[in-house]
LUMDOTI-919408 format. One record per atom (N, C-alpha, C): atom name; residue number from 1; x, y, z. Coordinates in steps of 0.2 Angstrom, whole numbers, plus 2048, in hexadecimal, padded with zeros to 3 digits. Atoms other than C-alpha are relative to their C-alpha. Last residue first. Example, Ala and Ser with C-alpha at 12.3 -4.5 7.8 and 13.67 -1.06 7.14 Angstrom:
<rs>
{"N", 2, {7FC, 7FA, 7FF}};
{"CA", 2, {844, 7FB, 824}};
{"C", 2, {7FC, 805, 803}};
{"N", 1, {804, 7FA, 800}};
{"CA", 1, {83E, 7EA, 827}};
{"C", 1, {804, 806, 800}};
</rs>
This chain:
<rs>
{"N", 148, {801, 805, 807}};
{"CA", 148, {EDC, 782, 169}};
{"C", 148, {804, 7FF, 7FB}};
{"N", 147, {801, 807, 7FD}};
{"CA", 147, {EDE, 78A, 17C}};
{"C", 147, {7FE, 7FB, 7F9}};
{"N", 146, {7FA, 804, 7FF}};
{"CA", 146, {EE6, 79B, 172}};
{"C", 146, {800, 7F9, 805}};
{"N", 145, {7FA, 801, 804}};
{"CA", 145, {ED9, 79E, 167}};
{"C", 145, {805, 7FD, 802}};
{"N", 144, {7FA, 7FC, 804}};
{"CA", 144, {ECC, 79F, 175}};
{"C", 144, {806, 7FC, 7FC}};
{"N", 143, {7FA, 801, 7FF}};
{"CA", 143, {EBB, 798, 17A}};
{"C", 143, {807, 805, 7FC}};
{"N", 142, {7FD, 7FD, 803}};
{"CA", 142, {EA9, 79B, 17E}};
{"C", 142, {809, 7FD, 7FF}};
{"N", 141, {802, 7F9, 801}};
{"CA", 141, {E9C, 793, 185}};
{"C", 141, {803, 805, 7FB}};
{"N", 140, {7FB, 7FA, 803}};
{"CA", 140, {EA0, 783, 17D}};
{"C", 140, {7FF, 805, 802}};
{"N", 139, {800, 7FE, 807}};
{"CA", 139, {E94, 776, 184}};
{"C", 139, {806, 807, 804}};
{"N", 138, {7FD, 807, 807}};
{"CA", 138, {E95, 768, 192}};
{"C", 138, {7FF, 806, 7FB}};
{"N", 137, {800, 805, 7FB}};
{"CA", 137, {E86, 772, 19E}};
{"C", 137, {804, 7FD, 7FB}};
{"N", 136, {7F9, 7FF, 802}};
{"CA", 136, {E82, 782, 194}};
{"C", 136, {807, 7FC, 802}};
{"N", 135, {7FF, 7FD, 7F8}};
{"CA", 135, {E6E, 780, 193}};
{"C", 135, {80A, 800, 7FC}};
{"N", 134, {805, 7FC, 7FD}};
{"CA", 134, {E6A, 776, 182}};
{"C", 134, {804, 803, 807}};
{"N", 133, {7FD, 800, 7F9}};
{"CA", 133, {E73, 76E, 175}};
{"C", 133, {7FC, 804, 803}};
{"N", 132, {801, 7FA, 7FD}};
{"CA", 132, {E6A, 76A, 163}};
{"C", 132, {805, 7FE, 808}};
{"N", 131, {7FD, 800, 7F8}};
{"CA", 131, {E70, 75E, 156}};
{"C", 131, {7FF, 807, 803}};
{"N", 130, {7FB, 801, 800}};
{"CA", 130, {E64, 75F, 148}};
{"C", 130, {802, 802, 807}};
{"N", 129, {7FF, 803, 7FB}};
{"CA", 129, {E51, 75D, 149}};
{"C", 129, {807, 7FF, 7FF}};
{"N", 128, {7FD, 808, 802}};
{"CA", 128, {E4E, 765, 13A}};
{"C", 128, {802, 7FC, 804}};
{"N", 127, {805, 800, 804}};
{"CA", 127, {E42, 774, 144}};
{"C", 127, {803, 7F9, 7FA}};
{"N", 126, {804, 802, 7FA}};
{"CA", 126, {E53, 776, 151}};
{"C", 126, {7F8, 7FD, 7FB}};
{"N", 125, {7FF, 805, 7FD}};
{"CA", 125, {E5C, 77B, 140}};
{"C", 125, {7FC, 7FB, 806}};
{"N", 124, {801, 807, 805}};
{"CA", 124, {E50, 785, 13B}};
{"C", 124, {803, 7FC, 802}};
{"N", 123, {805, 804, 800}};
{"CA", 123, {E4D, 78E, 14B}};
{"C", 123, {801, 7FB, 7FA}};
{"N", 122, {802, 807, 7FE}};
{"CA", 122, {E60, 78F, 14B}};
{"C", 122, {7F8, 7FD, 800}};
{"N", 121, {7FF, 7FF, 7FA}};
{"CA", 121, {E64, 79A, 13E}};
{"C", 121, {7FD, 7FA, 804}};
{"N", 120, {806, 804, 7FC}};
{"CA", 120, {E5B, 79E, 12E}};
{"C", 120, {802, 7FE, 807}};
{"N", 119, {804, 7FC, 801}};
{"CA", 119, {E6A, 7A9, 128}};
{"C", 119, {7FA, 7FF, 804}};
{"N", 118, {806, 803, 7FF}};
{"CA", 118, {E78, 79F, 12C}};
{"C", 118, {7FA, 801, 802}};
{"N", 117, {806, 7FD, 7FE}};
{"CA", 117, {E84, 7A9, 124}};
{"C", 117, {7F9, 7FB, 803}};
{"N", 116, {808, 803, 802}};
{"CA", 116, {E94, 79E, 122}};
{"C", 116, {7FA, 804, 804}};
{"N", 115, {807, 7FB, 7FB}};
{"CA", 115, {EA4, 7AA, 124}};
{"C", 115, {7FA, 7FC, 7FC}};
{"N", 114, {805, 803, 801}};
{"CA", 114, {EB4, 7A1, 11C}};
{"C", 114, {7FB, 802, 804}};
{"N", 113, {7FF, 800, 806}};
{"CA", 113, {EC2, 7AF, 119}};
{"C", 113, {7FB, 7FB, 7FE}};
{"N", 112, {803, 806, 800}};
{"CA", 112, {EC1, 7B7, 129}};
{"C", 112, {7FE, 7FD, 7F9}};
{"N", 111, {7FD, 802, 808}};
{"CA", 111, {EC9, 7C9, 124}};
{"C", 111, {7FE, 7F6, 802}};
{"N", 110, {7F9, 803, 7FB}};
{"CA", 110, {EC2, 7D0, 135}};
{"C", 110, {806, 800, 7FC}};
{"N", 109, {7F9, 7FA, 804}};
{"CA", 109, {EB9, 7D9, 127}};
{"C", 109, {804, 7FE, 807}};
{"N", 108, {7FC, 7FD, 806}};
{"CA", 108, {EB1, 7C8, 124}};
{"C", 108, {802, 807, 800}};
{"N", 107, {7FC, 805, 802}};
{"CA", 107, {EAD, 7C5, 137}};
{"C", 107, {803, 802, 7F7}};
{"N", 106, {7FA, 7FD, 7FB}};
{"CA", 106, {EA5, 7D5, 139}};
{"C", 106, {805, 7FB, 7FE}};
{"N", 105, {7FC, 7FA, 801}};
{"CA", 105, {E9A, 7D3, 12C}};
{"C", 105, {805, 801, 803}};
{"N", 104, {7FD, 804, 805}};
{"CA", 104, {E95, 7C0, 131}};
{"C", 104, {803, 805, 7FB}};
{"N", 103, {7FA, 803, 7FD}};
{"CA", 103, {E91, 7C8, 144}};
{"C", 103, {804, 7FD, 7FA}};
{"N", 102, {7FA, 7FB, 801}};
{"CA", 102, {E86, 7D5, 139}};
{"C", 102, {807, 7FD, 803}};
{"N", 101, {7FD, 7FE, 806}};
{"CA", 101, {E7C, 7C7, 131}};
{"C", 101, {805, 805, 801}};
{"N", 100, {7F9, 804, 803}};
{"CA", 100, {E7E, 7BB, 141}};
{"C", 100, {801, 804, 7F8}};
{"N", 99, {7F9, 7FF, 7FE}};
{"CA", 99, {E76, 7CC, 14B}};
{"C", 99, {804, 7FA, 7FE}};
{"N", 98, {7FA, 7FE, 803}};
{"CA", 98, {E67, 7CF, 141}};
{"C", 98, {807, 800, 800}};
{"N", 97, {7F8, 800, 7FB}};
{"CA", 97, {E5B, 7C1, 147}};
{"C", 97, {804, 804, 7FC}};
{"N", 96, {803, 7FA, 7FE}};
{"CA", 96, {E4B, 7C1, 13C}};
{"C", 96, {805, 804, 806}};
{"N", 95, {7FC, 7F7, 805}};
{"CA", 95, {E53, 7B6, 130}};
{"C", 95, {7FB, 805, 803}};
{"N", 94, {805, 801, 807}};
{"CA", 94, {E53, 7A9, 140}};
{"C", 94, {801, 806, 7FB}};
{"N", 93, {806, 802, 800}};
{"CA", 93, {E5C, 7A7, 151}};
{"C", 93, {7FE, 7FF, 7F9}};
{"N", 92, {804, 7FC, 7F9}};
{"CA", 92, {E6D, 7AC, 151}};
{"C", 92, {7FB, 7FB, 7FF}};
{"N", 91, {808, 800, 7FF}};
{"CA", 91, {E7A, 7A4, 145}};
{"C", 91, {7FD, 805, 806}};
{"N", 90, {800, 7FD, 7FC}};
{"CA", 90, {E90, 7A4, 13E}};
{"C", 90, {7F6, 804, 800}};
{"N", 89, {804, 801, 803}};
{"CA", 89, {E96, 795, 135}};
{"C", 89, {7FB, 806, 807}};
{"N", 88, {805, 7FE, 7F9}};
{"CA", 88, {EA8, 798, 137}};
{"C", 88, {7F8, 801, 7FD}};
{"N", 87, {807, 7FF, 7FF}};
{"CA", 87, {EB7, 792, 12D}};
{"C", 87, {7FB, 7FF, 804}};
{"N", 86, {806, 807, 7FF}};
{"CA", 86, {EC6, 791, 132}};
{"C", 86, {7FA, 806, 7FF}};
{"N", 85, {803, 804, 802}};
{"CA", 85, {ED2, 79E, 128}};
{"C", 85, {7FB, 7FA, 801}};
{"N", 84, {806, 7FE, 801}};
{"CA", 84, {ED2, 7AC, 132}};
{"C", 84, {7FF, 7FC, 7FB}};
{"N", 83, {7FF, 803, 804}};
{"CA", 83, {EDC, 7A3, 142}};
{"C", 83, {7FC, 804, 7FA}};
{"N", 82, {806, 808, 804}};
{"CA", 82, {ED9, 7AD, 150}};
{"C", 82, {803, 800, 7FA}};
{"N", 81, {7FE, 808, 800}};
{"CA", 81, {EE8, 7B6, 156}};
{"C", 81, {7FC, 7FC, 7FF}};
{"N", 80, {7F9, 802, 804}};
{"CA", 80, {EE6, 7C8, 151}};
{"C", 80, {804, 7F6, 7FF}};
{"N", 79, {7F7, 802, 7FE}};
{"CA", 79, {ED6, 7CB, 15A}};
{"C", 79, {804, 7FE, 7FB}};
{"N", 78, {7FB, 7FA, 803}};
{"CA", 78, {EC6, 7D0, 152}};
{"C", 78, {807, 7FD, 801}};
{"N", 77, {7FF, 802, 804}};
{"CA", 77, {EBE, 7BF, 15A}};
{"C", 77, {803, 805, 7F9}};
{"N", 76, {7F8, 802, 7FE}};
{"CA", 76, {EBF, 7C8, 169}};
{"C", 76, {802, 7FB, 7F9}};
{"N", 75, {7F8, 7FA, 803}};
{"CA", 75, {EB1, 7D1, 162}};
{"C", 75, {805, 7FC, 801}};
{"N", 74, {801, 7FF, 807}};
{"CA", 74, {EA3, 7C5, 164}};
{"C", 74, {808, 802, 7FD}};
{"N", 73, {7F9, 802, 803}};
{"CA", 73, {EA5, 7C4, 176}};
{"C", 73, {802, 7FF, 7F9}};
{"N", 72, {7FB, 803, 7F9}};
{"CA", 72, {E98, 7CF, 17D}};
{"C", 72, {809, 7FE, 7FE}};
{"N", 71, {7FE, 7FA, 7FE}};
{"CA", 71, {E8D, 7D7, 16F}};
{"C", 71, {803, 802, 808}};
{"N", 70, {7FF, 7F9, 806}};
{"CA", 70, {E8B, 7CB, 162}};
{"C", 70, {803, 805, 806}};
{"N", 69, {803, 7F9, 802}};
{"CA", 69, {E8C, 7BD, 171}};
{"C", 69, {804, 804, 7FC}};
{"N", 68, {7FE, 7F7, 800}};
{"CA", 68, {E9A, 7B1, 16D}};
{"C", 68, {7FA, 802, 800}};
{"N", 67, {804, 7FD, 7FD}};
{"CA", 67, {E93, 79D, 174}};
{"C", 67, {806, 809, 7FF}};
{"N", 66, {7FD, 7FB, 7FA}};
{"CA", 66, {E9B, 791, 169}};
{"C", 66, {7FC, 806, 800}};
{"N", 65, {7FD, 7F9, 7FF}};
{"CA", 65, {E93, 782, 162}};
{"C", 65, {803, 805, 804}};
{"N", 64, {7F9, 7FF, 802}};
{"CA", 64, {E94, 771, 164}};
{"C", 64, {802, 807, 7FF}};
{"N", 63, {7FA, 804, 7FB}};
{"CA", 63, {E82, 76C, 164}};
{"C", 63, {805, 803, 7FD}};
{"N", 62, {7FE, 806, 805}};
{"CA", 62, {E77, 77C, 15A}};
{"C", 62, {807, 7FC, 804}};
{"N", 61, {7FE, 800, 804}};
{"CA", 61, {E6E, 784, 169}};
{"C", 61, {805, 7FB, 7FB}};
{"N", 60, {7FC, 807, 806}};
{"CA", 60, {E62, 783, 176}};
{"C", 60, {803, 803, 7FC}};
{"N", 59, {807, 802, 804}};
{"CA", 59, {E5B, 78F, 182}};
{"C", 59, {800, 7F8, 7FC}};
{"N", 58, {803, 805, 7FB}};
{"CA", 58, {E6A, 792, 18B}};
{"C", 58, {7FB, 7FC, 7FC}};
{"N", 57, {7FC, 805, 7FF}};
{"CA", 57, {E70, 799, 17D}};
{"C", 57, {7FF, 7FC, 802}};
{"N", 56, {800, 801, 805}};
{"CA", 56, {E61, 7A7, 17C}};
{"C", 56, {804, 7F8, 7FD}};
{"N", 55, {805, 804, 7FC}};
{"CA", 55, {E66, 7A9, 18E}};
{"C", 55, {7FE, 7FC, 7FA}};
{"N", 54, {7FF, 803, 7FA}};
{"CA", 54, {E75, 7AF, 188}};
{"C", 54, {7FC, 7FA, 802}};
{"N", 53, {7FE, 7FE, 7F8}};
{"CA", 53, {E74, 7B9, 17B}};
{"C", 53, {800, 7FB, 803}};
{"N", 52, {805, 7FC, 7FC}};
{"CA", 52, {E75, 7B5, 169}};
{"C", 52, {801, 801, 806}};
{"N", 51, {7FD, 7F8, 7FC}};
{"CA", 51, {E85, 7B3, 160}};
{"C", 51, {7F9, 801, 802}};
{"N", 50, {804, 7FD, 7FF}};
{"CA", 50, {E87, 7A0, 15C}};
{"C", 50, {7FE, 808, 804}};
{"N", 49, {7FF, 7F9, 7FA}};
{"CA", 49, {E97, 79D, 155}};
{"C", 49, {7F8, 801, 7FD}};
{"N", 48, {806, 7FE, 7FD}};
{"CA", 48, {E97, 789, 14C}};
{"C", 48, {800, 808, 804}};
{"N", 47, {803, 7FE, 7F8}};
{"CA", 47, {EA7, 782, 147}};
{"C", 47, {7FB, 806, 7FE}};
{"N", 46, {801, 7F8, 801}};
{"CA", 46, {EA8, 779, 137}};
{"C", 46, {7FF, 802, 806}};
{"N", 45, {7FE, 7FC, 7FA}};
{"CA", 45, {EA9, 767, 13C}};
{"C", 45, {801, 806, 801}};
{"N", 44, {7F9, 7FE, 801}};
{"CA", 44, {EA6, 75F, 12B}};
{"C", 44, {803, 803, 805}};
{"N", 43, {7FE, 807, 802}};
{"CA", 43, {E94, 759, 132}};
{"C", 43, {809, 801, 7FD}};
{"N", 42, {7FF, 804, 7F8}};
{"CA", 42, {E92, 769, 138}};
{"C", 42, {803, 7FA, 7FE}};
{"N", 41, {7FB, 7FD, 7FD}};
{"CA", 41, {E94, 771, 127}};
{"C", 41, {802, 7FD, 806}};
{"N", 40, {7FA, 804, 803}};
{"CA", 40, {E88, 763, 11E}};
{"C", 40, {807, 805, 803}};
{"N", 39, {7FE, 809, 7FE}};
{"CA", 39, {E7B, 769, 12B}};
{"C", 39, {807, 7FE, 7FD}};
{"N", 38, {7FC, 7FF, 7FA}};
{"CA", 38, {E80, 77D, 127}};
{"C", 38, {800, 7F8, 802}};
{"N", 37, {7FA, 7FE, 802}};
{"CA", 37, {E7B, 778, 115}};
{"C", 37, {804, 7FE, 805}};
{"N", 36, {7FE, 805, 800}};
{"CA", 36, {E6A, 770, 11C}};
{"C", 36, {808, 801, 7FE}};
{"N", 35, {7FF, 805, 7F9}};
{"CA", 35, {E65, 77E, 127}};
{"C", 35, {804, 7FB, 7FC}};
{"N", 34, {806, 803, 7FD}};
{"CA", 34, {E69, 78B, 117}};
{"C", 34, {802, 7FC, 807}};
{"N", 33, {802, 807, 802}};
{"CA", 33, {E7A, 794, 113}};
{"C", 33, {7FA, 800, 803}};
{"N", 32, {806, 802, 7FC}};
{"CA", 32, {E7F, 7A5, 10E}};
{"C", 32, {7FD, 7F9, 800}};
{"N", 31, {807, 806, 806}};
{"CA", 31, {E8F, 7A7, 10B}};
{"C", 31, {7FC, 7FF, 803}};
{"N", 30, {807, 806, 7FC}};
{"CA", 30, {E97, 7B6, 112}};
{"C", 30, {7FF, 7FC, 7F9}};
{"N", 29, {7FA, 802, 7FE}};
{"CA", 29, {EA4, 7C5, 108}};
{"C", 29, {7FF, 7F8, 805}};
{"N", 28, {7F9, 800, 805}};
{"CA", 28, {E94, 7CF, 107}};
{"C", 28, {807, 7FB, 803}};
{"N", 27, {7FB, 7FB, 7FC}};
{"CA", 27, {E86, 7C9, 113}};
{"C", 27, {808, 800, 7FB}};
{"N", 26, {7F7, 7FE, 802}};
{"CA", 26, {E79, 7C5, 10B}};
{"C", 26, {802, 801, 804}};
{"N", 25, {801, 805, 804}};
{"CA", 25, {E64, 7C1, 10B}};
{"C", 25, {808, 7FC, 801}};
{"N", 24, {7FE, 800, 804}};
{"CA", 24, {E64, 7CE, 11A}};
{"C", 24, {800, 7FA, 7FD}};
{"N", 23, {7FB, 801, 802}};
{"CA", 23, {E5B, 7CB, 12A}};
{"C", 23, {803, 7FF, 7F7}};
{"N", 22, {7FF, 809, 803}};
{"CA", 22, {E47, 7CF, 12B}};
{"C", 22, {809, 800, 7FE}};
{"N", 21, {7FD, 7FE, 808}};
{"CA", 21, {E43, 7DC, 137}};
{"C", 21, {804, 7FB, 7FE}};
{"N", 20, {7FF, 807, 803}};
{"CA", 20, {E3B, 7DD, 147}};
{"C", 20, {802, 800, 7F9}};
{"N", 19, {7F7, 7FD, 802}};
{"CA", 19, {E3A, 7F1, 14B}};
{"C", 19, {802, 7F6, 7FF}};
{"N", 18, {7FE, 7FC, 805}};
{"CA", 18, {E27, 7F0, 149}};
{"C", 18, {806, 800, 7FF}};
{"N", 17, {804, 804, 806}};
{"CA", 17, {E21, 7E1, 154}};
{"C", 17, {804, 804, 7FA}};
{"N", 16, {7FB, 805, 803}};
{"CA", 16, {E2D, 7E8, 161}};
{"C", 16, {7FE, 7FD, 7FA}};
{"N", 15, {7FA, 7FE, 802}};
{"CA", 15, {E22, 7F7, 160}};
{"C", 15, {805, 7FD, 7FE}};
{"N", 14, {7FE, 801, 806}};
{"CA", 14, {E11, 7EF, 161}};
{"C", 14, {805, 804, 7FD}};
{"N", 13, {800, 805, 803}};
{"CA", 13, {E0F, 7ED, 172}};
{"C", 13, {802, 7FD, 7F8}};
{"N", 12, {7F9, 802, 7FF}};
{"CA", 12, {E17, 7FD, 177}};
{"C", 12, {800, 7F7, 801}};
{"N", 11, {7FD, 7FE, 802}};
{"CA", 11, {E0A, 806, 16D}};
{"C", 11, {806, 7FA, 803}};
{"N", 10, {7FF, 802, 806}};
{"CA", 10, {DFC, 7FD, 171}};
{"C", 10, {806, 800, 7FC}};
{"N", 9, {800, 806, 7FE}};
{"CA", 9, {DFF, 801, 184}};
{"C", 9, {802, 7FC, 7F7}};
{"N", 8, {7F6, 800, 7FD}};
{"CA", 8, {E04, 814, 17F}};
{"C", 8, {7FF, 7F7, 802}};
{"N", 7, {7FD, 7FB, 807}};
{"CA", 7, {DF0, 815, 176}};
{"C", 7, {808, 7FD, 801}};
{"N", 6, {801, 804, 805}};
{"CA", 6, {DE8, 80C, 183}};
{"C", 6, {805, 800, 7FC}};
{"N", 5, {7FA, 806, 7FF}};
{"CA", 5, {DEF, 817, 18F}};
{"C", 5, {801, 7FB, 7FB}};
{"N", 4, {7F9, 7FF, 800}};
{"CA", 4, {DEA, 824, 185}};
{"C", 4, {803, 7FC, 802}};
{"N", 3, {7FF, 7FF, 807}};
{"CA", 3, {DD7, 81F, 184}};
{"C", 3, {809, 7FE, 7FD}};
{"N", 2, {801, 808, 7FF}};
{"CA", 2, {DD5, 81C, 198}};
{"C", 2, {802, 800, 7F9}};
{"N", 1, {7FA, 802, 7FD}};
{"CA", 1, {DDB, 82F, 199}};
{"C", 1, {801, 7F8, 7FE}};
</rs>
């Protein structure tokens, strides 16, 4: 018995480790940029959509960005009324993070005509010491089309 716990203990230690997976090189209809690419985007003011969750957010993210969870508010950017010319530099975490390569899919069959993949994501950024934001206090959670 003492065997098998072991056994189901291992297991449910090394299963996240298994389903980890490394984010796409591409994303059709995307550009894929690097940390310092995305820098010179910022620096032109490209807007930022961070899709991780929440707390994730809190945690720290890239200053000025905007707060879509992939699997909250993401979508609303479907809509008919957003702009699909401005360009959008669209991150998560790291190239282990899948949801800015499927959020930079969605956005291009939106028909978003500038979709920056930021593939690397915010540890690199955060790791160049570029502007970071933290908690939610004075930052962008979210916003709408028709308040800009």
């Amino acid at each position: 018995m003492r065997g098998v716990i072991i056994l189901l203990l291992c297991g449910v230690v090394w299963l996240p480790l298994t389903q980890a997976q490394e984010a796409p090189l591409r994303v059709d209809g995307a550009i894929t940029i690097n940390a310092w690419q995305a820098k010179r985007l910022y620096d032109f003011g490209v807007l930022f959509i961070d899709v991780r969750p929440r707390r994730e957010w809190g945690w720290g993210h890239v200053r000025g960005a905007v707060h879509l969870d992939l699997a909250d508010r993401f979508g609303a950017l479907s809509l008919s009324h957003w702009p699909r010319q401005v360009p959008l530099v669209i991150y998560c975490d790291s190239d282990v993070c899948l949801r800015s390569a499927l959020a930079a899919h969605l956005a291009v069959s939106w028909g978003y005509r500038q979709v920056f993949y930021f593939r690397s994501g915010y540890f690199a950024w955060q790791l160049l010491d570029y502007p970071l934001g933290k908690g939610v206090d004075g930052e962008v959670v979210a916003f709408s089309a028709e308040e800009h």
